[in-house]
N, C-alpha and C positions, 0 to 999 in steps of 0.2 A: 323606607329604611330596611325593615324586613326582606324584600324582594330583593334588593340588593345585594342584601347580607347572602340570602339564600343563591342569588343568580354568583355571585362572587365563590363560592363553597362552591360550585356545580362548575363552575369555571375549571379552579385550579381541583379540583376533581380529576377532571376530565384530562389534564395535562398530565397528573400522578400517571393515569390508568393508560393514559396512551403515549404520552412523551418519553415514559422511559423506556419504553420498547423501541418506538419508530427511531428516537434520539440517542441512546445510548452510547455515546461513540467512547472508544476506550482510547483517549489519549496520551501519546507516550511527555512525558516531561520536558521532551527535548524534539526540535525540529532544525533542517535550513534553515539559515535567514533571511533570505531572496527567494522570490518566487522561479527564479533565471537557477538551476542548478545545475553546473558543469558535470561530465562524467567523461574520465580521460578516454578518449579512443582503444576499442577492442578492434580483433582481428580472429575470428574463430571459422571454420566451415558454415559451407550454408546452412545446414541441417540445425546449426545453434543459432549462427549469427542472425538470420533472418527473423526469428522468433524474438530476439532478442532486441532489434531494430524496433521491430514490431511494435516490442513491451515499451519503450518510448514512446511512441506515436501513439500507443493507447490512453497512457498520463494525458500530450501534451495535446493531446484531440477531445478531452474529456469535457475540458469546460472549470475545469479545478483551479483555474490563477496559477499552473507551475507548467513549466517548461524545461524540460533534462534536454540538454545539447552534449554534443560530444566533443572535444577536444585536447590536443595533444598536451597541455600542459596543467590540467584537472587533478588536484589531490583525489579525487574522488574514484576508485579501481571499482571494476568491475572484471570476476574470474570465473571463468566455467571450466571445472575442471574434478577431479576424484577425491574427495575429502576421506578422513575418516571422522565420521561421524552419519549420524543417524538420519540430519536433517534435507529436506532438500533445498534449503537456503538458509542464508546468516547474513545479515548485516551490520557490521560491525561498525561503531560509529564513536567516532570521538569529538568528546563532547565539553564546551568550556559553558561553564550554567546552564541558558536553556539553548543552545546554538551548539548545531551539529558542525565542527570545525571542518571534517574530513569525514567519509565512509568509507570501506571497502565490503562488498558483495561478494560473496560467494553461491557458484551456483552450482551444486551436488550433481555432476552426472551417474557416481556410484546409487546414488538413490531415486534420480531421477527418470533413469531409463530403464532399469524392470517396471515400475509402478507406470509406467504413461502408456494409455491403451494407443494416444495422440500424441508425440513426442512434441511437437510444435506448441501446440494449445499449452501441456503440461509446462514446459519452459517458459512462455509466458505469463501462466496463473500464477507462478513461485516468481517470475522477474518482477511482475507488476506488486504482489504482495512485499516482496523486500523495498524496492524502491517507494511504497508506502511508508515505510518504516524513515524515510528521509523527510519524509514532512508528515512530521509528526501524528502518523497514526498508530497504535497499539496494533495487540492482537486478539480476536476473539471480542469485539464488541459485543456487547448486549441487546440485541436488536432479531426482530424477526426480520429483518429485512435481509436480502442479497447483499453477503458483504466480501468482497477480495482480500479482505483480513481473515477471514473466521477460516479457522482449520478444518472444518467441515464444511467448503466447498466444496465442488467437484474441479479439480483440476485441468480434468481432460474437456471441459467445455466451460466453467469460466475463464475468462482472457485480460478482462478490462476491469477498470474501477468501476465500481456499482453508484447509483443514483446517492445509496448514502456515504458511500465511502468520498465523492465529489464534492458532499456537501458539505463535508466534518472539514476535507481539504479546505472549501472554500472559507469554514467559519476561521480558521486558525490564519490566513494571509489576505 
């Protein structure tokens, strides 16, 4: 009974001292409902558009249960274009309880294109980060882990959802 007691304590010990590092996922209150998320058809230069194709195929190649397609009749916008504001992305998401009804993306060239040593890379580290924000991940997880949420990336060479950012996807669909 003892051993038990103690192997049980040493157990969830062990979960305390390292699950909430490796697990931490900071989850937003609201996601998609469908793993299938539309995103109405963009049309921008190659210099965006490709990066931007890109940040799709990097979701829908991940292994995460979602798939962003594109199509002409999507509530769902996606804009790259000169904001005022500070950010170099916003997604804006309306929301009926825990169901993202509609998003619209914004993608800051005013802040995006001084700051990118890699203009490509950096457009897709901020597309993939926003389009996070669509199924249900936060920002700035608590994790030592590699995360495409956490504001202290590096832009110009992370691209893709990280090992935990896939898995927090997969826990929530």
């Amino acid at each position: 009974m003892k051993r038990k007691f103690l192997t049980s304590i040493m157990f969830f010990s062990a979960i305390a001292m390292f699950g909430s590092t490796i697990y931490a996922a900071t989850f937003l209150t609201y996601g998609y409902p469908s793993t299938t998320i539309p995103i109405r058809t963009y049309n921008y230069a190659s210099a965006w558009q490709t990066p931007m194709d890109t940040s799709l195929a990097n979701w829908n190649n991940a292994g995460a249960k979602v798939k962003f397609t594109k199509t002409s009749n999507s509530p769902n916008t996606i804009t790259a274009g000169n904001f005022n504001n500070t950010a170099y992305g916003v997604n804006y998401a309306s929301v009926s309880g825990s169901q993202v009804v509609s998003f619209r993306i914004e993608l800051n060239a005013s802040t995006i294109t001084p700051d990118a040593t890699n203009l490509s890379n950096f457009i897709q580290s901020v597309f993939v980060h926003e389009l996070g924000h669509s199924i249900w991940l936060g920002d700035n997880p608590t994790t030592s882990s590699p995360s495409i949420m956490s504001y202290s990336r590096n832009r110009n060479s992370m691209t893709q959802p990280q090992t935990f950012d896939i898995n927090n996807v997969r826990s929530k669909y």
